[in-house]
N, C-alpha and C positions, 0 to 999 in steps of 0.2 A: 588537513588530511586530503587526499588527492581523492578518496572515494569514500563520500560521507552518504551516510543514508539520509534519504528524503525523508522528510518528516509527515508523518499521514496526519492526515488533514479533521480538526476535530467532527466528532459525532452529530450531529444534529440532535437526535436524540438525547449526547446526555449534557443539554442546555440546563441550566439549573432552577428551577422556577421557588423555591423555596426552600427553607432552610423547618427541619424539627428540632434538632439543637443546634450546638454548632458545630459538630461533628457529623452532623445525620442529615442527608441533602434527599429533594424531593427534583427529579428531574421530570422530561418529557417521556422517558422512557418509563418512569414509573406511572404518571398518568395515565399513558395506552394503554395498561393493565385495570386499568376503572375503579374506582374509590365509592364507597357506600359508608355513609355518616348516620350511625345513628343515636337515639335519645329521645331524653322521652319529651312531652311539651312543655315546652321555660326551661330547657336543661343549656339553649346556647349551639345551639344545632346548627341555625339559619342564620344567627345575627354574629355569632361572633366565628365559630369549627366555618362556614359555610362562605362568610364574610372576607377572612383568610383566604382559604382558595380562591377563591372569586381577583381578588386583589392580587393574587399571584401568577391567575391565567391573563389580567388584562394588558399589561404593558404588552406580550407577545402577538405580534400581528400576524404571526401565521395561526394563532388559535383561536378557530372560529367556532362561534357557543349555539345549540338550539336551546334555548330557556323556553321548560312548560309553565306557565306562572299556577300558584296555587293558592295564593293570595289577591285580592282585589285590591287595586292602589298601591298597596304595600310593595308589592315586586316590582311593578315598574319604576316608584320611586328610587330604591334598591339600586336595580341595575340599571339607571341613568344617573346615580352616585357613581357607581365603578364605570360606566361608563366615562366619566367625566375625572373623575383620579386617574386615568391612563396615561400612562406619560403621555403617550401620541393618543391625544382625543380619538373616540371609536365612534360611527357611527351605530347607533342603537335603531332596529327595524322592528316597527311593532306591527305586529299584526291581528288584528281584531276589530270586530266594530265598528268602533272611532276610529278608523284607520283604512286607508284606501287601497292597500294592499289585496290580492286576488289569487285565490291556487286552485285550477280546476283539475282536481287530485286524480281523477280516473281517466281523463284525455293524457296525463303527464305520464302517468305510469302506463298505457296503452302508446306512447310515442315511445318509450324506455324498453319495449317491448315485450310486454308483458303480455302472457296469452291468457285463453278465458280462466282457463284451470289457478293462475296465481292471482287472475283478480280478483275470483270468485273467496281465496283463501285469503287475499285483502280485507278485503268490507269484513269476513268473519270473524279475523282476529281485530280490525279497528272498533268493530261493534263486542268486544267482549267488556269495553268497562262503560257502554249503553246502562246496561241494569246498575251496578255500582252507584253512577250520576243522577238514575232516580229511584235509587235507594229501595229499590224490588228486589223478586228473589229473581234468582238466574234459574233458566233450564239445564239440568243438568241429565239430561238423554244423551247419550250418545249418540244413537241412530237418528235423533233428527236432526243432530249437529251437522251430520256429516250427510243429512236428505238435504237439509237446509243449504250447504256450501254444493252439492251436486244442481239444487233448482236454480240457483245465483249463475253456475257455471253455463248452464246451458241458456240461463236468459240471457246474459253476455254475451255468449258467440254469435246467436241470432241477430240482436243489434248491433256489435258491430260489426259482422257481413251487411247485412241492410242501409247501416248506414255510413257505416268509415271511422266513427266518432263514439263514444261514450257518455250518457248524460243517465243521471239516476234518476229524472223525471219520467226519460225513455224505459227505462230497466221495469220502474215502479209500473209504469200505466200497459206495460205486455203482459206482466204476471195477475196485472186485476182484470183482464180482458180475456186470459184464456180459458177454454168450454171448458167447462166440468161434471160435463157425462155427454159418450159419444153420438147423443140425436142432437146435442146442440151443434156440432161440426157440420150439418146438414143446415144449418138455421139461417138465412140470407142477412141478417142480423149481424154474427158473429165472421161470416164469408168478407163482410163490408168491413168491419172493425179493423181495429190497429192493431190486434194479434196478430192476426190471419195480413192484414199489409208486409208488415215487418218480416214472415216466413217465409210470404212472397218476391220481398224485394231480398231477400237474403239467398233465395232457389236461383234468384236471375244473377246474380253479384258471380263476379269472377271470384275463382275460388285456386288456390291450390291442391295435390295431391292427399294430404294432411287437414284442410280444412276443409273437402269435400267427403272425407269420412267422418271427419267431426260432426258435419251438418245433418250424414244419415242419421244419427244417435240423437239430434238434438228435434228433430220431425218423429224420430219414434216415441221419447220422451212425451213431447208435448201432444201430440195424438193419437200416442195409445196408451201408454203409460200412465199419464196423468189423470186422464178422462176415466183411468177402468178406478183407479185409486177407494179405498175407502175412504168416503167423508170425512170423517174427524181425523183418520191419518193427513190427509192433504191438506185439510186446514190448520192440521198442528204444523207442518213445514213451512206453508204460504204465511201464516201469522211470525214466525220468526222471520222469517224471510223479510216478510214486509214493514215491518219495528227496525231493522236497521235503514229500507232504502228510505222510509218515512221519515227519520229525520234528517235525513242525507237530503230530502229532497224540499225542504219544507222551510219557513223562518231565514235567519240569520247565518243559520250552516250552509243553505241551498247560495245564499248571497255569495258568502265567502270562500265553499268549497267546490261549486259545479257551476258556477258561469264565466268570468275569463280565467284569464292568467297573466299576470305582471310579478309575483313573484316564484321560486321556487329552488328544491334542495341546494340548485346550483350556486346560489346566491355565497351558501356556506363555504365554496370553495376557492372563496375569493377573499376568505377571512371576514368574512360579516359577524353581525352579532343582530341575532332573530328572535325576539320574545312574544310568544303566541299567549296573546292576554285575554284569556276567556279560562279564567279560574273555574273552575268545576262547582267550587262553593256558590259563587252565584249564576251562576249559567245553567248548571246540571245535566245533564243528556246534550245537550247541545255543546255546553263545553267542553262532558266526557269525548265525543266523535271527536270535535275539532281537532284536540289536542291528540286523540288516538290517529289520527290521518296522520297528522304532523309525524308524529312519534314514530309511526312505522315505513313511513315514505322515507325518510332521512336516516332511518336506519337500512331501505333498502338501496338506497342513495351509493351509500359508506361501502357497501359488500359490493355493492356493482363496483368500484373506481378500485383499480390498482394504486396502492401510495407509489408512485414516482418520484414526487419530493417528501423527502422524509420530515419535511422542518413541520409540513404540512397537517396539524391533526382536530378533527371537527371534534365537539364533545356534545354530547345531548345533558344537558343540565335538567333533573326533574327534582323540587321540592315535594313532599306529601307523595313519596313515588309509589306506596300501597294505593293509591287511588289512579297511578297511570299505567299501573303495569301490563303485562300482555304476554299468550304463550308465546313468543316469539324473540323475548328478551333473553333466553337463555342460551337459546343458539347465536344470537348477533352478539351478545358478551363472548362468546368461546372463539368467535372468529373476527372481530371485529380491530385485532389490534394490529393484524396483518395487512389492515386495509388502511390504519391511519383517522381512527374512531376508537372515542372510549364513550363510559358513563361514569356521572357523577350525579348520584341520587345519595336523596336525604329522607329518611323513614324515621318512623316510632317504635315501633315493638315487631317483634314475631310473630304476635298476635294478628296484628293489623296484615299482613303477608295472608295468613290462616283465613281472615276473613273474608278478603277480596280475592283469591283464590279456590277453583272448585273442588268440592269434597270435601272431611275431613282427615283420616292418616295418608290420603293420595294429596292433600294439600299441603301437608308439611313433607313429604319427601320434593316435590315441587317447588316448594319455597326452598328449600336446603339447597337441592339444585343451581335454583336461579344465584342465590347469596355463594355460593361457592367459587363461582366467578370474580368476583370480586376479590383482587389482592391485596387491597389496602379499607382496614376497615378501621372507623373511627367513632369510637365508643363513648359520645357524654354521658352524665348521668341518669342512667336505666332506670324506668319506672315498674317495671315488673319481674317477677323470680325466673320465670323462661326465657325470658331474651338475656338476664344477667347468668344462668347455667348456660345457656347456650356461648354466648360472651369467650366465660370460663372456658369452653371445652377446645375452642380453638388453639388453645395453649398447649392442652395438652396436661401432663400430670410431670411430674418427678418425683425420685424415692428420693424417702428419705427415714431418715434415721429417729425410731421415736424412743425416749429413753423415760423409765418408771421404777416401779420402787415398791416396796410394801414392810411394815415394820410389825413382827410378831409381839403379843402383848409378854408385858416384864412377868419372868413366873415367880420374884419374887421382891422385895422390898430392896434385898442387900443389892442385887443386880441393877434393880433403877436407879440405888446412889453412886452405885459404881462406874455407870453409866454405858454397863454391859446392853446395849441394846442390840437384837436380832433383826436387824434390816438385810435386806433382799434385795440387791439392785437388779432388773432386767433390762432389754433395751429390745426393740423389733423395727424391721422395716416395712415400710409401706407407701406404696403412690397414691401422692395426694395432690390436686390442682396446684397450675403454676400459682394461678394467681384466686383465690378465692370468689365465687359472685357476687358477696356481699362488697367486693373491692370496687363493682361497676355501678352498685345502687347508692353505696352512702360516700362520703364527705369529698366528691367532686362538686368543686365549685360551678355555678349553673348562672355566674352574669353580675348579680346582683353587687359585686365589687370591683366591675368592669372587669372582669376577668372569667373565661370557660373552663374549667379541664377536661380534658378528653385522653382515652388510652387509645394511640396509636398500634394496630397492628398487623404485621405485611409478614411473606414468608422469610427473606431474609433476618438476618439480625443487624439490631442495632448497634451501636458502638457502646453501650452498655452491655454489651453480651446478651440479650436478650431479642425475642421476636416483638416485643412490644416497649412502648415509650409513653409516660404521662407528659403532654406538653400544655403549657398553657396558652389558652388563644385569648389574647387581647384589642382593643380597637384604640387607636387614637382618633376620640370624638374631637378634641381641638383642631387637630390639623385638616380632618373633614370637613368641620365646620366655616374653615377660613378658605378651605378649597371651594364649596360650595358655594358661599357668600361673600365674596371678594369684598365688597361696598360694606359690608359691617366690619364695626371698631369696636366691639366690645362682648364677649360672650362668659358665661361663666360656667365650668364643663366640671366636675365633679372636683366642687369644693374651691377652685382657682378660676382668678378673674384675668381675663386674658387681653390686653386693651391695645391698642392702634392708635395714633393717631395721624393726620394727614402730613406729609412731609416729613414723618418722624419713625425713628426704630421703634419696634413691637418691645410693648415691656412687659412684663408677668409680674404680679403682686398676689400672695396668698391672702384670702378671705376665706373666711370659713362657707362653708357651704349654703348656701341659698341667700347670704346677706350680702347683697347689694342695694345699700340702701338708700341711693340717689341715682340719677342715669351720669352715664360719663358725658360730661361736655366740654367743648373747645372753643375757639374764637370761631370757629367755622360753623356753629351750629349743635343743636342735639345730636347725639348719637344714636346708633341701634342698637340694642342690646337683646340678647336672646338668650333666655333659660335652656338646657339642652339635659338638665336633670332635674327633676324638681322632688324635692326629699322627702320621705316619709315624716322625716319629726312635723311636715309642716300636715301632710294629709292628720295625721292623728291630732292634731291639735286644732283642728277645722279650715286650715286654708284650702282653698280650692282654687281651680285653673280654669279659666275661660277663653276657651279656642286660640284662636294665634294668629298676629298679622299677617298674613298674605304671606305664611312662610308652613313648609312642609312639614306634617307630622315626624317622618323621620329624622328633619333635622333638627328636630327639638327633643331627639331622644326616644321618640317615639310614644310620649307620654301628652301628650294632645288630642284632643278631637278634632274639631272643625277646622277648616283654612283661614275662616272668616273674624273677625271681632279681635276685640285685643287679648293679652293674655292678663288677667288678673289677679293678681294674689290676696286675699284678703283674711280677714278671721285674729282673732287674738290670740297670740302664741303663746301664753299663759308665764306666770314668772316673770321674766321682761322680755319683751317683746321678740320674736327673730329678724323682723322687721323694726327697729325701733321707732319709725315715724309711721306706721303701717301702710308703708308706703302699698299702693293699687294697682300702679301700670308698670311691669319688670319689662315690658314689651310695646314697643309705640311704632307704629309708617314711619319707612323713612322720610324724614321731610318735614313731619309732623312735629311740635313742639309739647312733650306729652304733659299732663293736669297734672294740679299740683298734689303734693300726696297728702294723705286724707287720711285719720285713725280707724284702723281696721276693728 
C-alpha cells in the first residue's frame, strides 16, 4: 500500500508481569493501582499470594522495591532468594544496623524543600506508629495533636534560620531549654543558654519577606505565648513533643537517621531494591520510626517526581502493614499512580486496621477509606466473620430467583391413595451475596500441600464473567533450591528425590517422602543432601530435627532452627521403620564424609 499507517508503538505500561489464568493477565498498569493481600496467619499470604508477586516484580529492572521488613531474618533471607532468581541478578540494599548505609531524613527533606510547617507535619505523622512499636495507648486529643505539630513548627523555623541545617539533637535541646514563666527571660542563666542563642542567631540570619514574618510568630510564641501557658497544658504538648524528637535523637535511630547521608529515596529511581531491616518485632519504637521515616520520605519522594518514563514505577512493599500504616497513606494511594508509585501491603484482618488506628466508629470509616484504594484485593483464607462480610460486600449482591412449596395435609384417606395431594408452588425474588463469607473462611487451601488459594478481586471482570477469580499460588521448592545451591547434588522436596551428578544430566527418581535412606554418592566423593520438607508422620512418631549445616532456614523449607549443627533424624517410626536403618545424618558439610548410620 502506498500509505500504510505506522504502527504505534507498544504501551510500557501494558508490560505483562503475570499471568491469573491463562486468560487473565496482571500488567504494569494494573500494579500502579496498588494491590492489598490479605489473610489471616498460616493462610499463605507471605510465602506463597506474596512469593508470587514478589517473583513476578523481579526480572523487571525498571521496578524498584522499598521492602519494610516485619520479620527478623526471615525477610532478608526471603528477598535475597528473589533477589537471586532474577533473571538479571538485582542488587539487594539493606539498610540497618549491620549495614553501613546512612539517611539523615530532615536535612534531605529540608534540601527537597520543604518548609517548617511540612516538617513539623513530617515527624507527626512518622511518630504516629511510635506508641504501636511500644505497645502504649496513643493520645487521642485533638488539640494537643495539632499544639504538638504547631511547637515542632516553630522549633524548626528558628533552627533552621540559626543554623542552615536540621538535626533533632538541635530541635530536642531548644525545646528543653526554653523559660517557662516570663521572670525566667530576665534570668542571665537562660539569656546565656541555647534557647536564647539559637533566637539570636536566627534575628541576625538573613531572612526573606515570608520568613521574616514567620520569625515574628515564632519570638511571639516562644516568649509570650509559651511562658504565660498553663503548666500542665505545656507540658502535656512539650511531653508529646518530646517522645517523638527522643527517639529520633537517641540509640540506633540517631546513628542511622540524623548523622550523614550515603543513601537516599533517590536510589529507587535508579531501579534499586531497598530493604529497611529493623522489623518492629524486635526493635519496637526504634523500628516503629525508622521504618515510619523510610515509609513517608519515599512516598514523598513519588508525589514530588513527575513519571517521564512511564516503564518507570517504584513500589513500597510492606508486610504486617497494620503495624506500618500512617494518616498519610490514604492520600499517597489516591494520587500516587500519576506519579509512577504504587503499594503492595500484606495484612490480617479488619480488625488489626481497627486497632492500630484512632477511635473506634472514626477508625472503621478510616480504615474503609484507606482499603478502598486499593484495586486489586487478594483474599486467602480469612480468620474472622468481619473481614469475610466485609470480603463478601465488595461484590456486591444479585437477585435472584428463590423457589418453595408447601403441601396441605390429605383431608381424607381415598385422596392419599389417589395421590390427590394439595401442594402450593411459590417462588420470590431476592438479593443475595455474590459470593457468600463463609466462601472466604472455609476450604481455601492455606500451604500445607504446597499450594495457597486466594480470591482475586479488581473492578474489572475477569474472563470468567465475573469481578473476582479463585487462583491457586504455588512455589517450585526444587527449582529454588538448585537456584540457590548450585554445589549440591541431591535434595528431596516434597516426597521426590532430585539428584545430580558431576558431568551428568539431572535425573528424578520418585521416593516416598522423607525416605532417603543412604546419602547419594559418586566416584567424586559424598554428596549433600538437604531435607527441604520434613514430614509430620515423622514429628508424630518422635523423630526430631537438629539445626542444619551451615545452610538457611528457608531453604530447608523453613522448618529449622539454628544455622549451626547437623540435621538429625532420629526416633523409631514404629511398624517398620521410615528410615529403615535409622539412618541419623539426612544432612552432612560439604566435604565431610557423613557417620555411619546408627538405629534410631
Amino acid at each position: 500500500m502506498l500509505f500504510r499507517k505506522k504502527k504505534k508503538p507498544p504501551d510500557p505500561l501494558d508490560k505483562l508481569l503475570m499471568k491469573w489464568s491463562s486468560n487473565d493477565y496482571f500488567t504494569k498498569r494494573e500494579l500502579l493501582r496498588s494491590m492489598c493481600v490479605q489473610g489471616a496467619s498460616g493462610s499463605g499470604k507471605t510465602n506463597f499470594v506474596g512469593y508470587q508477586i514478589a517473583k513476578a516484580l523481579a526480572p523487571d529492572e525498571d521496578v524498584s522495591l522499598l521492602i519494610l521488613a516485619s520479620k527478623p531474618v526471615e525477610d532478608l533471607q526471603f528477598w535475597n532468594g528473589m533477589a537471586k532468581e532474577a533473571q538479571q541478578q538485582r542488587d539487594l540494599l539493606v539498610f540497618g544496623p549491620e549495614h553501613g548505609l546512612r539517611f539523615n531524613v530532615l536535612d534531605y527533606e529540608l534540601k527537597c524543600g520543604a518548609d517548617s510547617r511540612e516538617l513539623a507535619s513530617f515527624l507527626m505523622t512518622a511518630g504516629e506508629t511510635l506508641h504501636r512499636g511500644e505497645g502504649g495507648a496513643r493520645p487521642s486529643d485533638r488539640f494537643f495533636e495539632q499544639q504538638s505539630a504547631r511547637m515542632l513548627e516553630m522549633t524548626i523555623e528558628a533552627v533552621r534560620l540559626a543554623t542552615g541545617r536540621l538535626s533533632p539533637m538541635d530541635l530536642q535541646q531548644f525545646i528543653t531549654h526554653a523559660a517557662q514563666t516570663p521572670e525566667q527571660l530576665a534570668s542571665p542563666a537562660w539569656q546565656a543558654g541555647f534557647h536564647n542563642r539559637i533566637l539570636e542567631g536566627a534575628y541576625n540570619a538573613k531572612k526573606s519577606r515570608i520568613e521574616a514574618a514567620d520569625f515574628e510568630q515564632v519570638m511571639a510564641y516562644w516568649l509570650g505565648e509559651i511562658v504565660s501557658l498553663n503548666d500542665r497544658t505545656r507540658s502535656s504538648i512539650t511531653t508529646q513533643v518530646q517522645g517523638i524528637l527522643h527517639v529520633l535523637s537517641s540509640g540506633i535511630v540517631r546513628e542511622l537517621m540524623a548523622t550523614e547521608t550515603n543513601i537516599s529515596p533517590e536510589v529507587l529511581d535508579r531501579g534499586a531494591w531497598l530493604l529497611i531491616d529493623m522489623a518492629i518485632s524486635r526493635y519496637g519504637a526504634s523500628g516503629a520510626m525508622v521504618n515510619g521515616l523510610w515509609h513517608l520520605a519515599v512516598q514523598r519522594h513519588i508525589l514530588r517526581n513527575f513519571a517521564a518514563d512511564r516503564r518507570k514505577v517504584i513500589v513500597i512493599w510492606i508486610d504486617e502493614f497494620q503495624n506500618h500504616l500512617n494518616s498519610f497513606d490514604a492520600q499517597f494511594l489516591a494520587e500516587c499512580r500519576s506519579h509512577g508509585g504504587c503499594m503492595v501491603v500484606l495484612t490480617q484482618s479488619l480488625h488489626s486496621y481497627y486497632a492500630a488506628l484512632k477511635g473506634s466508629q472514626a477508625a472503621e470509616h478510616e480504615a474503609n477509606a484507606l482499603l478502598s484504594n486499593f484495586a486489586h484485593r487478594i483474599f486467602c483464607s480469612l480468620g474472622d466473620a468481619a473481614s469475610a462480610t466485609w470480603a463478601s460486600g465488595l461484590l456486591g449482591a444479585r437477585l435472584e430467583t428463590m423457589i418453595g412449596g408447601s403441601m396441605a395435609p390429605d383431608e381424607s384417606m381415598f385422596d392419599a391413595l389417589m395421590g390427590r395431594s394439595k401442594f402450593t408452588g411459590s417462588f420470590s425474588q431476592q438479593y443475595t451475596p455474590i459470593l457468600q463469607p463463609n466462601v472466604f473462611m472455609h476450604n481455601l487451601r492455606t500451604g500445607s500441600e504446597g499450594v495457597a488459594d486466594a480470591i482475586v478481586i479488581r473492578p474489572e471482570r475477569f474472563s470468567n464473567g465475573e469481578n473476582f477469580l479463585q487462583v491457586a499460588f504455588g512455589r517450585n521448592r526444587s527449582a529454588e533450591m538448585r537456584r540457590n545451591h548450585p554445589e549440591a547434588t541431591a535434595f528431596v522436596v516434597g516426597g521426590k528425590r532430585h539428584a545430580k551428578s558431576a558431568g551428568q544430566p539431572g535425573r528424578q527418581q520418585s521416593e516416598p517422602e522423607g525416605q532417603l535412606q543412604h546419602p547419594v554418592r559418586g566416584g567424586d566423593g559424598p554428596r549433600d543432601v538437604f531435607y527441604s520438607i520434613f514430614p509430620e508422620e515423622f514429628r508424630q512418631r518422635g523423630a526430631r530435627l537438629v539445626g542444619a549445616c551451615g545452610l538457611r532456614p528457608y531453604d530447608l523449607g523453613r522448618c529449622l532452627g539454628p544455622d549451626t549443627g547437623d540435621v538429625a533424624v532420629s526416633g523409631r517410626m514404629g511398624g517398620r521403620d521410615a528410615l529403615p536403618t535409622g539412618w541419623h545424618h539426612a544432612c552432612h558439610a560439604p566435604g565431610h564424609h557423613p557417620p555411619q548410620p546408627v538405629r534410631g
